[in-house]
Structure formats: structure tokens, C-alpha cells
N, C-alpha and C positions, 0 to 999 in steps of 0.2 A: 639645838640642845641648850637647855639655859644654864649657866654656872649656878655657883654658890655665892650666899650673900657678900661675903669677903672679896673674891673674884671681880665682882662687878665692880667695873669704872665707875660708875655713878654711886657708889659704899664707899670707893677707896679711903675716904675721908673718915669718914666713920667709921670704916674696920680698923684703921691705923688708932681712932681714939679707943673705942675697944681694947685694940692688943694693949695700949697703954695701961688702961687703966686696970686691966685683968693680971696680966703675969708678963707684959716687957718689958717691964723695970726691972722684977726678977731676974729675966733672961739674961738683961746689960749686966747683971752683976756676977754671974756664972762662968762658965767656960763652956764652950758650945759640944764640946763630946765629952761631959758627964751631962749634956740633959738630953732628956728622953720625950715623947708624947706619942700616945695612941693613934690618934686621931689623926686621920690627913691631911683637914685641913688646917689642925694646929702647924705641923709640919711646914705644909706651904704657904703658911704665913708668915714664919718665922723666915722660911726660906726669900720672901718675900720683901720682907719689912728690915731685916736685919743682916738680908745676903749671907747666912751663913746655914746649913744643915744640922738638923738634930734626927736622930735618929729614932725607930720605933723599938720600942724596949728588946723585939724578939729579933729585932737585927744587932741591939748592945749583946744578949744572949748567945747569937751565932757565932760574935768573933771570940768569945770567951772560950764555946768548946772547939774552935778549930782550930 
């Protein structure tokens, strides 16, 4: 099965300048549960790069109504 571009060992270098230069300076400046992202692999990169979890908007939603 092949991964996603980010995933791969041979990108790691280049996904890391990517998340830079996209929105992980943002992130550094945030608190990591007010942010949110769709995406999975946004997710597992942040998970990745930053060791910390953000959650996807309809799981911020779930703990709101329970």
C-alpha cells in the first residue's frame, strides 16, 4: 500500500518545509484545542511535526453537545 506524500521518509524533509511555510507558524502561535482541521492528513502532520493533536471540527462539535 503506498502512503501519502507527507508519510513518506524520502518527503519528510519537504513536508516539514511545507508545513512551515503553510500554517505551522500559525499553529506555534495557537493553543492546540482551539484548532481544528478537516483533513487527515492535516491532522497527522501536525500530529507528527508538532507531537501535539488537533481535532476535526465535528469531534470540537461532539463534546460541545455531550
Amino acid at each position: 500500500m503506498a502512503g501519502t506524500y507527507g508519510h513518506e521518509v524520502k518527503h519528510l524533509a519537504n513536508s516539514k518545509g511545507i508545513y512551515a511555510l503553510s500554517w505551522g507558524n500559525l499553529l506555534q502561535k495557537l493553543p492546540k484545542t482551539h484548532c481544528l482541521a478537516t483533513g487527515y492528513s492535516c491532522r497527522s502532520q501536525v500530529k507528527r511535526i508538532e507531537n501535539e493533536a488537533i481535532k476535526h471540527p465535528l469531534q470540537a462539535l461532539l463534546e460541545i453537545f455531550k
